[in-house]
C-alpha positions as CSV (number, residue, x, y, z in Angstrom):
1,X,39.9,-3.1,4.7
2,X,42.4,-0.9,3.4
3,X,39.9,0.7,0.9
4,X,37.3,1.7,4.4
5,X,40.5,3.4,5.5
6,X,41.5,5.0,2.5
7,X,37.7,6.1,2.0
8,X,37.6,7.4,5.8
9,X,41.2,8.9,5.0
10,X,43.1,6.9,7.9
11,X,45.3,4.5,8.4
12,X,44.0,0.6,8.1
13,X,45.6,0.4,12.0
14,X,43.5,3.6,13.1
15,X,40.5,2.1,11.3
16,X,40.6,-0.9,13.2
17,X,41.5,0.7,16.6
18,X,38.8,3.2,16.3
19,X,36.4,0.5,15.2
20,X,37.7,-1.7,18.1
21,X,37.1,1.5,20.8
22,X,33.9,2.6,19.1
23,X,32.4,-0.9,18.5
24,X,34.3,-3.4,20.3
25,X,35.1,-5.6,17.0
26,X,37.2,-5.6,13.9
27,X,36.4,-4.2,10.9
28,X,36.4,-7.5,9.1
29,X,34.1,-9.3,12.3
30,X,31.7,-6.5,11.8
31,X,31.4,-6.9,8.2
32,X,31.1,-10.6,8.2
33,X,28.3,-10.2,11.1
34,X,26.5,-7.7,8.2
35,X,26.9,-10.5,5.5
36,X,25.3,-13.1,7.9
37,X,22.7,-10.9,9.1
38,X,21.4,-10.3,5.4
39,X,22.2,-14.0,4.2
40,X,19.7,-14.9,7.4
41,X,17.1,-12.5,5.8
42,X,17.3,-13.4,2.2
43,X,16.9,-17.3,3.7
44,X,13.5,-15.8,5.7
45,X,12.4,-14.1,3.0
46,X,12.5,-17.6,0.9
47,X,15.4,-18.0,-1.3
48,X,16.0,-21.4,-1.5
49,X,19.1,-21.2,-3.2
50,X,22.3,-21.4,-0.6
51,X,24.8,-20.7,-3.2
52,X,22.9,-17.3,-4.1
53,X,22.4,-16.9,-0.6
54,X,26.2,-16.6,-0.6
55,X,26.6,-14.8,-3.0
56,X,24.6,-11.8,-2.3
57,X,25.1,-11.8,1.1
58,X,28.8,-11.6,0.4
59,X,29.7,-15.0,2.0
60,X,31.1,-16.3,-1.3
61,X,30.0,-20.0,-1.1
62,X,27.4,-22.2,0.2
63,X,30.1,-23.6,2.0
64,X,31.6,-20.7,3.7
65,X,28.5,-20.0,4.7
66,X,27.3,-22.8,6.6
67,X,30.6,-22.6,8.1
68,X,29.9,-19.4,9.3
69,X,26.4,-19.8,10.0
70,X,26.9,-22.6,11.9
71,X,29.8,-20.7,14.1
72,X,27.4,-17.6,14.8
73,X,23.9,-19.6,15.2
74,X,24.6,-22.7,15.9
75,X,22.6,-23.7,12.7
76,X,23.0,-24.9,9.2
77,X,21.4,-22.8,6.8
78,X,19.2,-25.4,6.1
79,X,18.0,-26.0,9.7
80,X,17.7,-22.6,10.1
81,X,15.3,-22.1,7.5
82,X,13.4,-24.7,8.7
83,X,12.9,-23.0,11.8
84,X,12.9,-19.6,10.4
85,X,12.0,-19.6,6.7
86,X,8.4,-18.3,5.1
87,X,5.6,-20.0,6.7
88,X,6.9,-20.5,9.6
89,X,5.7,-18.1,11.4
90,X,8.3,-17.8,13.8
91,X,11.2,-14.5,14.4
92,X,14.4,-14.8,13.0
93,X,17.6,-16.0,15.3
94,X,19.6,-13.0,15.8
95,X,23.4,-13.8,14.8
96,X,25.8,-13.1,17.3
């Protein structure tokens, strides 16, 4: 996070009080929200691939995230494109 400071030209402790005041999370919580939010898109849109999934997303690994999947939607990323993937015909989950 100390690049998003130095590119907002603050300090990484005003970045994450003013992100704490303005948005009532971390920098690094609100980021990791962003990654799961497009990971849960890419899995709707029908990649089938977790490990890309990752990847793009910025999650890393299949593993981190169904950890983190699991955490925010109570799903695996598998269950959760059963529920949610192309042809299902069903809205996404929104992370939390």
């Amino acid at each position: 996070m100390s690049d998003l400071a130095a590119r907002a030209s603050v300090s990484p402790a005003t970045l994450h009080r003013r992100f704490q005041a303005q948005l009532g999370t971390t920098p690094l919580q609100w980021l990791t929200g962003e990654r799961l939010a497009l990971a849960c898109r890419l899995i709707e849109r029908g990649e089938s691939r977790f490990e890309m999934v990752a990847r793009h997303s910025g999650l890393g690994t299949a593993a981190n995230l169904r950890a983190l999947m699991r955490r925010r939607t109570g799903l695996t990323p598998l269950e959760y494109r059963h529920r949610f993937g192309p042809g299902t015909g069903r809205g996404p989950a929104a992370p939390a």
